[in-house]
C-alpha positions in Angstrom: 117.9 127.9 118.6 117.2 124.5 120.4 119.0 121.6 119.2 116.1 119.2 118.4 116.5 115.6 119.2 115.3 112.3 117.5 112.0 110.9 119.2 110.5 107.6 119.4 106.8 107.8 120.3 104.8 104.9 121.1 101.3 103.6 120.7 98.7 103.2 122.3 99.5 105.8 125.1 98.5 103.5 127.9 102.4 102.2 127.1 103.5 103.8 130.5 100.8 102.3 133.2 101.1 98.9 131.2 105.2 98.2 131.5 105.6 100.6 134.5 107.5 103.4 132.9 106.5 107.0 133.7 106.4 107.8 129.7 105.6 106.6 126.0 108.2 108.8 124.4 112.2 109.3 124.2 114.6 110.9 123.1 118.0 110.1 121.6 120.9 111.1 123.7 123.0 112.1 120.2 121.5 112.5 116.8 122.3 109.9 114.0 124.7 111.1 111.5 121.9 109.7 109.1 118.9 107.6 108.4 118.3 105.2 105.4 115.3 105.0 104.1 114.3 101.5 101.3 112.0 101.1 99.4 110.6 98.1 97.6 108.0 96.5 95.7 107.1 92.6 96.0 106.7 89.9 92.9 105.9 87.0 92.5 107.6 84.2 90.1 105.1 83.6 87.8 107.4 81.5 84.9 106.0 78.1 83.5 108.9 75.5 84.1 109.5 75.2 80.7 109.7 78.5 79.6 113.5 80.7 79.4 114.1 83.4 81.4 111.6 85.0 84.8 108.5 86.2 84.3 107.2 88.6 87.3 103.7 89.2 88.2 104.0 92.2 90.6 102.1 91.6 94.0 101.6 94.6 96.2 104.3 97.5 97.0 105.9 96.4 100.0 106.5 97.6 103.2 109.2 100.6 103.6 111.8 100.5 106.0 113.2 103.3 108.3 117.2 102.5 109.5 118.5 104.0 111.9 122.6 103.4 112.5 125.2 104.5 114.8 122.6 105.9 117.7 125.1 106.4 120.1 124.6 106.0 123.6 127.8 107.4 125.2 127.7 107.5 129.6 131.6 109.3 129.6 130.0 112.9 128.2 128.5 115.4 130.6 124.6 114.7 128.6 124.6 111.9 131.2 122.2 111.2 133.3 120.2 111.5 130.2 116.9 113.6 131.1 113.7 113.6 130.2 111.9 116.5 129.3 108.1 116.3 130.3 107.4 119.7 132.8 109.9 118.3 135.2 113.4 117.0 135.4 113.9 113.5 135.9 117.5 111.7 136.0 115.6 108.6 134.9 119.0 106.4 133.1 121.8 106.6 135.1 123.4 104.3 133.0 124.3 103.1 129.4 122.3 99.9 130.1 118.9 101.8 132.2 118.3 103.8 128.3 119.2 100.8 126.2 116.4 98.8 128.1 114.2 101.2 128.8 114.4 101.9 125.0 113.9 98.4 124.0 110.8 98.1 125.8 109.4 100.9 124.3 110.0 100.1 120.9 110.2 96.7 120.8 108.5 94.6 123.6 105.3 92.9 123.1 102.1 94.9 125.4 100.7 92.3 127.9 97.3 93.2 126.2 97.7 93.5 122.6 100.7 90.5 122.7 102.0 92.6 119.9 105.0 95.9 120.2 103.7 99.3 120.0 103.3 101.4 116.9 106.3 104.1 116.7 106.4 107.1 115.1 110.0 108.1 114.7 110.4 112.1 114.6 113.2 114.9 113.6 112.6 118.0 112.6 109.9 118.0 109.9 110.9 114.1 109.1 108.2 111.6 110.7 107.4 107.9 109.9 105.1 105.3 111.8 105.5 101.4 111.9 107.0 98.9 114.4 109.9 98.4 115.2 111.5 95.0 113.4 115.3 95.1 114.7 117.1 96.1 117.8 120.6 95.8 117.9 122.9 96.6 120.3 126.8 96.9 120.2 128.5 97.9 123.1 132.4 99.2 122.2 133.5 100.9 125.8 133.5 99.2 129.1 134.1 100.2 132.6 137.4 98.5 134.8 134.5 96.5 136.3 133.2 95.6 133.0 129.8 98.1 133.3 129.0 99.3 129.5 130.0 103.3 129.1 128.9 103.0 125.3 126.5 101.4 122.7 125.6 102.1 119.7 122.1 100.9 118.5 120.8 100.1 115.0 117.2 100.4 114.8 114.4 99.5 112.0 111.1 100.3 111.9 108.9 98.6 109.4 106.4 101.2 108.2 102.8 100.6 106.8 101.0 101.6 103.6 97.8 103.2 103.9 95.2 101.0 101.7 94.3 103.9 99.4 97.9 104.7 99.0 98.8 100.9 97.9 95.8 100.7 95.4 97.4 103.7 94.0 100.2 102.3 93.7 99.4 99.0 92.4 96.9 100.4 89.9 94.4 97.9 90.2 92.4 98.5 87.1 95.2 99.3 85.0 95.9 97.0 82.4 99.1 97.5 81.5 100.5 96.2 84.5 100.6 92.5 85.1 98.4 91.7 88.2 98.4 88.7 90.5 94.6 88.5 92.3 93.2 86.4 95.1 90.0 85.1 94.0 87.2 85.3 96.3 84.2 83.1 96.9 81.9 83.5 93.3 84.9 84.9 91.3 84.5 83.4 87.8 87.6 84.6 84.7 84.9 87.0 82.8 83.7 88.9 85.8 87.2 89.1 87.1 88.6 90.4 83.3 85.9 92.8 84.1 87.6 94.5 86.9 91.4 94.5 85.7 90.6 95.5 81.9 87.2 97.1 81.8 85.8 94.2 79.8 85.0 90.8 80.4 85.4 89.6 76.6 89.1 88.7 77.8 88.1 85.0 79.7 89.7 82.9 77.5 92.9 84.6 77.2 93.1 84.2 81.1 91.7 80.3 81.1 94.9 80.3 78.4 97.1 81.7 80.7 96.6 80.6 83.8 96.3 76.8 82.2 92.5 76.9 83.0 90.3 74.0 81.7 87.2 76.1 82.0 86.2 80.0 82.8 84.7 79.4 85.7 87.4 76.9 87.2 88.4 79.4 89.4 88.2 78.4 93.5 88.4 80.7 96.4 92.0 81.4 97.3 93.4 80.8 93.9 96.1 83.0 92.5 95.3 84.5 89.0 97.5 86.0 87.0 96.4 89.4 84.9 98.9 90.0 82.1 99.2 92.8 79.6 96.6 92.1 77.0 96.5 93.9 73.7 93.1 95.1 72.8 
C-alpha cells in the first residue's frame, strides 16, 4: 500500500492563475510525527467590582485550532526534488527554500482579490479540517558550506470555523441553565428577550436587577445582557 501524505488544499481554486503557481494543493515531503488539536470555549467577565471571586457569562465556543509541528523539510534525502503528483511529473522545488515559499503562499498569503489568505483544508488519511491558516513558522537547523538551507522544520496552525448550526448547538441558546451573554438588537426590550432564553417573559425584573437596569425597556442596540440561571 501507498504511503499517504499530508495535504494542504486551498480555496478558492482560482489560487494557481492568481499567484502564478501551476497548483492549489501540496503535499508534505515527511509526515508529522503528530498533530494537536485545542479546543476552547470563550467567556466573558461578568463580576460586579464589588463582588469576591469571577463570575463567567459564557459567550460563544470558540474557534478550534489544528497544529501542526516538526513538518520537516529535509533537501539531503533522496525525496528531493520533492514532486508533485497531478498526471505528470514535475521537479517543481529544487530546494529547501522553493517548498517553504511556495508553501507559504499557499497557505498563508493574502489573494490579490479577496485581500484575505485562502481557506485550507488540511487532509491525512480519513482526518480532514478546514480554516485558515493563523501561523507560519519556520526554523531552519542544516545549512549548506555556502550557507543555502538543507533543512526546516515548519510549525503550522490553522484556525478552523464553526458551522452556525453547530455553535447554536453548542451554546444552547434557549437553554436556561446556562448563563448567556446576548447582543441586543434594535426593538429588544428585557421581557421579550426573557422570552427567548427562558420560554417566558415573566422574568424582566430579575434581568433589570441583574444587569443594574433602571427600567425593562432600557435596553439599547448593541448592549450586552447578561442571562443567568433563574430558578422557576
Amino acid at each position: 500500500m501507498a504511503l499517504v501524505k499530508l495535504m494542504f488544499s486551498a480555496y478558492p481554486s482560482q489560487f494557481a492563475a492568481k499567484m502564478g503557481i501551476p497548483f492549489s494543493f501540496m503535499f508534505a515531503q515527511v509526515n508529522p510525527t503528530g498533530y494537536e488539536m485545542a479546543y476552547t470555549n470563550k467567556y466573558q467577565d461578568i463580576t460586579p467590582m464589588s463582588a469576591p471571586g469571577s463570575q463567567k457569562a459564557f459567550v460563544k465556543p470558540d474557534s478550534q485550532i489544528l497544529s501542526l509541528k516538526d513538518v520537516i523539510i529535509d533537501q539531503t534525502v533522496i525525496m528531493f526534488p520533492i514532486l508533485l503528483a497531478m498526471g505528470t511529473e514535475m521537479s517543481l522545488f529544487p530546494t529547501v527554500n522553493s517548498y517553504v515559499n511556495a508553501l507559504r503562499t499557499l497557505l498563508y498569503e493574502p489573494l490579490s482579490d479577496t485581500h484575505a489568505p485562502s481557506i485550507i483544508t488540511v487532509s491525512w488519511g480519513t482526518f480532514s479540517f478546514t480554516g485558515v491558516c493563523t501561523k507560519f513558522g519556520v526554523n531552519y537547523t542544516l545549512f549548506s558550506s555556502l550557507g543555502f538551507p538543507l533543512r526546516a522544520k515548519l510549525s503550522i496552525d490553522i484556525c478552523g470555523t464553526t458551522s452556525p448550526s453547530f455553535a447554536m448547538s453548542m451554546m444552547g441558546f434557549n437553554s436556561p441553565d446556562l448563563t448567556h451573554l446576548r447582543t441586543a438588537n434594535a426593538g429588544d426590550n428585557l421581557p421579550l428577550m426573557s422570552n427567548k432564553i427562558y420560554g417566558d417573559s415573566k422574568y424582566y425584573l430579575e434581568l433589570a436587577k441583574v444587569n443594574n437596569m433602571n427600567s425593562v425597556f432600557d435596553v439599547l442596540p448593541g448592549d450586552k445582557v447578561v442571562f443567568p440561571p433563574l430558578k422557576k
